[in-house]
C-alpha positions in Angstrom: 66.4 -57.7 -33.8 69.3 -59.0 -31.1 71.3 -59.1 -33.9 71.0 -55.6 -34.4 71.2 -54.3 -31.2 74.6 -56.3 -30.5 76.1 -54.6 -33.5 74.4 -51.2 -32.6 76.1 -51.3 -29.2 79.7 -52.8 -30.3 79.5 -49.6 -32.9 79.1 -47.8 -29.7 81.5 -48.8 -27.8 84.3 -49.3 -30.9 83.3 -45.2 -31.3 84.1 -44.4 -27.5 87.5 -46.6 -27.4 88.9 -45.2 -30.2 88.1 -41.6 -28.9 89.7 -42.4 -25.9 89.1 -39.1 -24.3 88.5 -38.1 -20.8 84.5 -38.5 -19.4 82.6 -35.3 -19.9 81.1 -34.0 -16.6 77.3 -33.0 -17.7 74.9 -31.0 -15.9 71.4 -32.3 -17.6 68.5 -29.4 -16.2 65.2 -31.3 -17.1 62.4 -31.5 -14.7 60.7 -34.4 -17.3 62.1 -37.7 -15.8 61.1 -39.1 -19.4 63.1 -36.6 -21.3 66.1 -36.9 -18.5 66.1 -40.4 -19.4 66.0 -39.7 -23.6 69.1 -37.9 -23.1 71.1 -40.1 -20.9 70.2 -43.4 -22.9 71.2 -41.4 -26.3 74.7 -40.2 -24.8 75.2 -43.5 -23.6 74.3 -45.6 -26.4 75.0 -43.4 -29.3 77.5 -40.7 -28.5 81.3 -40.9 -29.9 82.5 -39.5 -26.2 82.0 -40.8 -22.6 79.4 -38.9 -20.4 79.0 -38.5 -16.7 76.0 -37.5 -16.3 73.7 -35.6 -13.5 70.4 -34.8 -13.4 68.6 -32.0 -11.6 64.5 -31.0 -12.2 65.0 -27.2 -11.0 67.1 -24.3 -12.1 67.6 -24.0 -8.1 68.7 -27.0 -7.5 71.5 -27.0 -10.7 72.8 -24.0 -9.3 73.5 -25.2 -5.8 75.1 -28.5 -7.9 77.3 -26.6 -10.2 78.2 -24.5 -7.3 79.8 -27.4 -5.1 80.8 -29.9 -7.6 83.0 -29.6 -11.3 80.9 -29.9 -14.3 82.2 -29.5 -18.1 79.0 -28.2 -19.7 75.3 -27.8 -18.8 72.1 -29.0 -20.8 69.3 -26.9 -19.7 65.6 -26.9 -21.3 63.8 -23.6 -21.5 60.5 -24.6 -19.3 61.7 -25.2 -15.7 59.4 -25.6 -12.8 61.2 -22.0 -11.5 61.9 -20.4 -14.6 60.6 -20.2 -18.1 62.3 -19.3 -21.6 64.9 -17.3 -21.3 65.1 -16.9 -17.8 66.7 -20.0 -17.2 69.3 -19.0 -19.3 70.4 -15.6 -18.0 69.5 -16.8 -14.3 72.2 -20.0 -14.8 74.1 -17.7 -16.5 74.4 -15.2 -14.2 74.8 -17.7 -11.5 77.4 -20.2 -12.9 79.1 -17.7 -15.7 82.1 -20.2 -16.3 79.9 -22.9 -17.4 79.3 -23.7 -21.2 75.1 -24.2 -21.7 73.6 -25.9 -24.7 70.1 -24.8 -24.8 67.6 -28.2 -25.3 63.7 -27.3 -26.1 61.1 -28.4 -27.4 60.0 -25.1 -29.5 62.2 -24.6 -33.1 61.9 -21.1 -34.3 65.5 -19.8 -35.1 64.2 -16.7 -33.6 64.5 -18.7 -30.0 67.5 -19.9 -30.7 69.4 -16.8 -31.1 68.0 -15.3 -28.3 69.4 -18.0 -26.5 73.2 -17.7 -28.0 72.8 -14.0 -27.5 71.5 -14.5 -23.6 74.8 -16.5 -23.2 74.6 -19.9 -24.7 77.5 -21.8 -26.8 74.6 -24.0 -28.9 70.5 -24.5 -29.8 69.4 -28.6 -30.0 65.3 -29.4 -30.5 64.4 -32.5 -28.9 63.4 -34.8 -30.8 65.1 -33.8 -33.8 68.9 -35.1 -33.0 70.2 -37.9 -32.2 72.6 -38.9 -29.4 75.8 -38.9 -31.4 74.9 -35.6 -32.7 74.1 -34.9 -29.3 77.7 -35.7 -28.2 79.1 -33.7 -30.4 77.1 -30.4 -29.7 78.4 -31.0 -26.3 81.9 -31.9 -26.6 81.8 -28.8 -29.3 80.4 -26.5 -27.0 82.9 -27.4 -24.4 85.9 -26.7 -26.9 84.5 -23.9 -27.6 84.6 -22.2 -24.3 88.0 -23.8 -23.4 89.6 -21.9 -26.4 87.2 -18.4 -25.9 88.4 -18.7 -22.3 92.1 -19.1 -23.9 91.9 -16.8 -26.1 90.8 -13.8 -23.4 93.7 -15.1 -20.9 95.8 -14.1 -23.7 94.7 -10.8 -24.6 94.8 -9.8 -20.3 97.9 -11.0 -20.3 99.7 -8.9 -23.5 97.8 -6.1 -22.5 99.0 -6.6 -18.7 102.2 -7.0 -20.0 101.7 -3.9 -22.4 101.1 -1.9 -19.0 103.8 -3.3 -17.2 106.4 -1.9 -20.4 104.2 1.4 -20.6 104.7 1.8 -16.5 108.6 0.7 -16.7 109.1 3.0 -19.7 107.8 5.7 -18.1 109.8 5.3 -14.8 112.9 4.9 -16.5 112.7 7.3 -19.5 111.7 10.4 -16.4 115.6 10.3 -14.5 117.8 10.3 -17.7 115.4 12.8 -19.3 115.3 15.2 -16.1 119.6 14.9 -16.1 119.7 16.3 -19.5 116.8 18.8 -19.2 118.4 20.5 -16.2 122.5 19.9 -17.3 121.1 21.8 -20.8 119.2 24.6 -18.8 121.9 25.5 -16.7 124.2 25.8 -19.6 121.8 28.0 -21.6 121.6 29.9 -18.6 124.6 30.2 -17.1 126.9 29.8 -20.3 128.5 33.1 -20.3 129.6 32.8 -16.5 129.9 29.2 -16.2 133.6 27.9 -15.6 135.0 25.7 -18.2 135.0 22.5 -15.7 131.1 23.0 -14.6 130.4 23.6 -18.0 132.3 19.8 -18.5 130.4 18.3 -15.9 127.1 19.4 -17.6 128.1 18.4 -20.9 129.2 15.0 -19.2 126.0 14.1 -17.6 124.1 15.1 -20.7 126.0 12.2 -22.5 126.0 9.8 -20.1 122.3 10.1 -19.8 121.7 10.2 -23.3 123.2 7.0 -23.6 121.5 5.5 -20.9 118.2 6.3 -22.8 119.5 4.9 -25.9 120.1 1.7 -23.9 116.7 1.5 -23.0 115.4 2.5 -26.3 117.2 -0.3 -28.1 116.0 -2.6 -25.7 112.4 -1.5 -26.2 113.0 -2.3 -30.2 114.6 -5.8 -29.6 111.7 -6.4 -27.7 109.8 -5.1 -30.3 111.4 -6.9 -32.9 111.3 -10.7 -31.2 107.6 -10.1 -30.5 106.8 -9.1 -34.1 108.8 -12.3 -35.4 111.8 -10.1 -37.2 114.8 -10.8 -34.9 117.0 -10.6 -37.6 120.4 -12.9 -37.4 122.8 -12.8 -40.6 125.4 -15.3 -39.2 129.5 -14.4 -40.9 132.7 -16.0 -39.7 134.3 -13.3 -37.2 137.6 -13.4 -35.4 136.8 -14.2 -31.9 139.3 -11.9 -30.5 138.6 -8.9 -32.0 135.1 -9.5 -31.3 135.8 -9.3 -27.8 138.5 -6.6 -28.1 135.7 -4.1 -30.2 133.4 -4.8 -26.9 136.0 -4.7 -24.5 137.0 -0.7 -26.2 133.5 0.0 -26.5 133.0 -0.5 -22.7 136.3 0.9 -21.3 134.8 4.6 -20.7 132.0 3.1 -18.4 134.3 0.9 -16.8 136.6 4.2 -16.1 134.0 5.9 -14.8 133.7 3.4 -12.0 137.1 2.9 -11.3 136.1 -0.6 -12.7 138.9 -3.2 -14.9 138.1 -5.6 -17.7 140.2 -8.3 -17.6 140.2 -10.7 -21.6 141.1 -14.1 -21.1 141.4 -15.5 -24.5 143.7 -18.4 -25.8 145.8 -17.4 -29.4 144.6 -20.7 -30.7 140.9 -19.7 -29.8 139.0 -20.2 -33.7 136.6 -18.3 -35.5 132.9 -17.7 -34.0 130.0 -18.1 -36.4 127.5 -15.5 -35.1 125.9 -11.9 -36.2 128.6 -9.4 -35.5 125.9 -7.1 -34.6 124.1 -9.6 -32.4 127.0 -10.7 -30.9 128.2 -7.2 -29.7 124.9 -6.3 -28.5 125.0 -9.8 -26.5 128.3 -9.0 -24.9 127.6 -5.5 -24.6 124.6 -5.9 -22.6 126.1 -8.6 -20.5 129.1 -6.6 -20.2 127.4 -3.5 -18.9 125.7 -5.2 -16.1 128.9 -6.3 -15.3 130.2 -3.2 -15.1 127.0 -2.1 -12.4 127.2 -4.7 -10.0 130.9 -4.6 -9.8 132.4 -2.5 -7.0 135.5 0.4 -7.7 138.7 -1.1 -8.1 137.5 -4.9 -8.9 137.2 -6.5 -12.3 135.2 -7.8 -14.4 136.0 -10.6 -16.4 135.7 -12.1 -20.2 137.0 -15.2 -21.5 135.9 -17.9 -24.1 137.0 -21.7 -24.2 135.7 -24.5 -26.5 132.5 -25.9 -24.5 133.8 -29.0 -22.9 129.9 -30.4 -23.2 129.9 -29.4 -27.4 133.3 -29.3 -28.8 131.6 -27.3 -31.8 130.5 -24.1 -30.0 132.7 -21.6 -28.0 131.7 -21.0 -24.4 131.9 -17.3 -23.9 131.8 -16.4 -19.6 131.5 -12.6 -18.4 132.0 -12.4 -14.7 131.6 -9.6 -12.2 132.4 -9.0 -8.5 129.0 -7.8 -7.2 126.5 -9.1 -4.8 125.6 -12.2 -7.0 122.4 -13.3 -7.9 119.9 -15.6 -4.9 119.2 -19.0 -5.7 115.5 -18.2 -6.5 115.8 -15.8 -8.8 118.2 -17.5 -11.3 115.8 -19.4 -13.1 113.8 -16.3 -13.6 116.5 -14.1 -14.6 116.3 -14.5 -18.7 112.1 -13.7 -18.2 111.0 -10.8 -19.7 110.7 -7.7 -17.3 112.1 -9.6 -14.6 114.1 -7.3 -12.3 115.9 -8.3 -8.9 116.1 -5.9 -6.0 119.8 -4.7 -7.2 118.7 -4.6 -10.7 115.7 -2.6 -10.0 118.2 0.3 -8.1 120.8 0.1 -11.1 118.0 1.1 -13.3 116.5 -0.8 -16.7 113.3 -1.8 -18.0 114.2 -6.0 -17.3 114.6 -6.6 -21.0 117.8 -6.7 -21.8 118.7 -10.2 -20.4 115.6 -11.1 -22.0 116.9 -9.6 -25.4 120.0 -11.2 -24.7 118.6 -15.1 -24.6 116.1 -14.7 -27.8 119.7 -13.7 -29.9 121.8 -16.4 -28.4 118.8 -19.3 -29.1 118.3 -17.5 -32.3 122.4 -18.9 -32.9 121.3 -22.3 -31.9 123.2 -21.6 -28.4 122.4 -22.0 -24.7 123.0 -19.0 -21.9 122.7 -19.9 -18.3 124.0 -17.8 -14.7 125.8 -19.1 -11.9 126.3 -17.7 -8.6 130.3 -17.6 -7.4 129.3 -16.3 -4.0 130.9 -17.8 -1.2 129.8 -17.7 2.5 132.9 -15.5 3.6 133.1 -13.0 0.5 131.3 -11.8 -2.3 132.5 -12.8 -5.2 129.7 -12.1 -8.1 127.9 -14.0 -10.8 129.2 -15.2 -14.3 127.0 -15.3 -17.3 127.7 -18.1 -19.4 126.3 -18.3 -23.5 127.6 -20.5 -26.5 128.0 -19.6 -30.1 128.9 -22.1 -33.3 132.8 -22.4 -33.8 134.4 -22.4 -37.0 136.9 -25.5 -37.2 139.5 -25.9 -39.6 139.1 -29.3 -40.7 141.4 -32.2 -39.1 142.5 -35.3 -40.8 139.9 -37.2 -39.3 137.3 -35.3 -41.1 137.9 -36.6 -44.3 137.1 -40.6 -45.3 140.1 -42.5 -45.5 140.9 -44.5 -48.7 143.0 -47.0 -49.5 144.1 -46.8 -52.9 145.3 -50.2 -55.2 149.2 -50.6 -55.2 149.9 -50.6 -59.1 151.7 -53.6 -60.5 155.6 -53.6 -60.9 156.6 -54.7 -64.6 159.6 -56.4 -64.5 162.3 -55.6 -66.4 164.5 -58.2 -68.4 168.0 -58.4 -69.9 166.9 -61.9 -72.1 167.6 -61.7 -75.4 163.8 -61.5 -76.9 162.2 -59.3 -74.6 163.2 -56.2 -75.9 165.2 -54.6 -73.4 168.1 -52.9 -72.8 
């Protein structure tokens, strides 16, 4: 019989080492010390996980416990001195309503133990009829269980806070550009016949401009869209790195005039080929390009150039700088998030998702994008957006194995008289 229990117990204990997990804080409600003890000696002896367990004979008593200290899970029988059946369920429940509760009784209709799951439980165990590695794993199931219930409803209040945070940005932003072209339409519908050919421009003019500032915000609404749904698209091609910035650079210029605002290209001749999606890439320096254009004050610049990254000779390290208030320390690391805003972005109007938008693509080309601030303590000097893209190299000599090929052998020519020469 020592025999046995040796090996019983080194079973035990080989079972809990290789688990290796974290002890389980229990909450054991049983007012039968006998039954307490059952329990303990089963989980202890028999049980694949570690338990910590403490034991309490009223439901009165486990709530003031579970109300001061940490527990994982709770085993609670049915027939308490202060409650009886259910009761003890809903009462704990209602109590302690973050606390997983295996049920432990002594009755075994199924009937009971749905009642029990319905009023609130995570499990239904007999006593007498389990033993303590099944037990264990009731518990440590039960406790799973919750965690990832408890995950899963984190998650749906978050998309659906995040949902009303897009709905409530939308909504703000869509109402200004919507009111410009409502009223610039009405007054020409009105007033066409009397209207002089330069208010008549104007109208017109803020009718466009505000047209395409809802586009903006529409596109970035289906990006968003797109990344969340998984269908990001990116069909990488060999482009001219010039021209890519010179078809950006043209499609800005009218915004820039507007403001009185330069673009400046800084691009070497011997600059080579960027791998990227042309339409990506243009919405990339687009985007970046038009804040640009915002935060820079009439009569500055704003800036484009691309190098080879010093840190990956392979990729091209494209920089678009303004001359704007730059960006505060604390709110650089935050400034790719989604919907995150600053107080200068918030007054140059945008839903916070197109610098969002703007790192999915670039990581979607296997690049990086970062911000740094070039504000100095005397004068203003802006922020520069930095993001890499795959160059196309022509192949150098050193890319290609050297081999040494054999030296063929010289035949020597003879003027003796049998050799048969000349």
């Amino acid at each position: 019989m020592k025999t046995t229990s040796k090996t019983s117990d080194t079973t035990a204990a080989q079972r809990k080492e290789r688990k290796g997990s974290i002890p389980i804080q229990l909450l054991l409600l049983e007012d039968e010390e006998d039954e307490a003890f059952i329990v303990q000696r089963q989980l202890k002896r028999e049980s694949e996980w570690t338990f910590i367990v403490t034991h309490v004979t009223s439901l009165e008593k486990a709530v003031a416990t579970a109300q001061q200290a940490s527990f994982d899970c709770a085993l609670l029988d049915l027939s308490l001195p202060d409650a009886q059946g259910l009761e003890s369920v809903t009462r704990f429940r209602s109590a302690i309503p973050n606390l997983p509760i295996v049920v432990r009784s002594g009755k075994s209709e199924s009937e009971t133990a749905m009642e029990a799951m319905d009023a609130g439980a995570q499990d239904y165990v007999v006593k007498g009829t389990v033993s303590g590695e099944w037990l264990g794993r009731v518990l440590r199931y039960a406790v799973e269980r919750h965690t990832l219930t408890n995950d899963l409803i984190a998650a749906q209040r978050e998309q659906t806070n995040l949902k009303d945070q897009v709905l409530a940005h939308v909504s703000h932003e869509f109402r200004n550009p919507l009111s410009a072209i409502l009223g610039s339409l009405q007054l020409i519908q009105r007033f066409h016949q009397t209207m002089s050919p330069k208010r008549h421009a104007e109208c017109i003019e803020v009718a466009i401009r505000n047209t395409g500032q809802l586009k903006r915000l529409t596109d970035d609404l289906f990006n968003a869209m797109q990344k969340d749904a998984g269908k990001l698209d990116i069909s990488l091609a060999t482009l001219n790195t010039t021209e890519a910035l010179l078809q950006a650079h043209r499609s800005l210029v009218p915004a820039a005039d507007t403001k009185s605002v330069g673009i400046v290209l800084d691009v070497s001749s011997d600059i080579p080929d960027v791998y990227a999606d042309p339409h990506r890439l243009q919405q990339i320096l687009m985007n970046l390009g038009d804040n640009a254009i915002k935060f820079t004050p009439k009569n500055a610049s704003v800036l484009f150039s691309v190098r080879l990254w010093e840190k990956k000779p392979r990729f091209l390290h494209f920089t678009v700088s303004d001359s704007g208030p730059g960006i505060a320390p604390e709110n650089r690391e935050h400034i790719f998030e989604r919907l995150f805003q600053t107080h200068s972005a918030v007054k140059s109007k945008g839903l916070g998702l197109g610098l969002f938008i703007c790192r999915e693509l670039v990581q979607s080309h296997g690049g990086e994008i970062w911000v740094t601030d070039n504000t100095s303590d005397t004068q203003n000097q802006g922020a520069s957006f930095h993001f890499t893209m795959p160059a196309v190299l022509k192949p150098s000599i050193e890319d290609y194995p050297q081999k040494t090929s054999p030296v063929p052998a010289l035949i020597p020519l003879s003027s003796g008289p049998n050799d048969g020469g000349f």
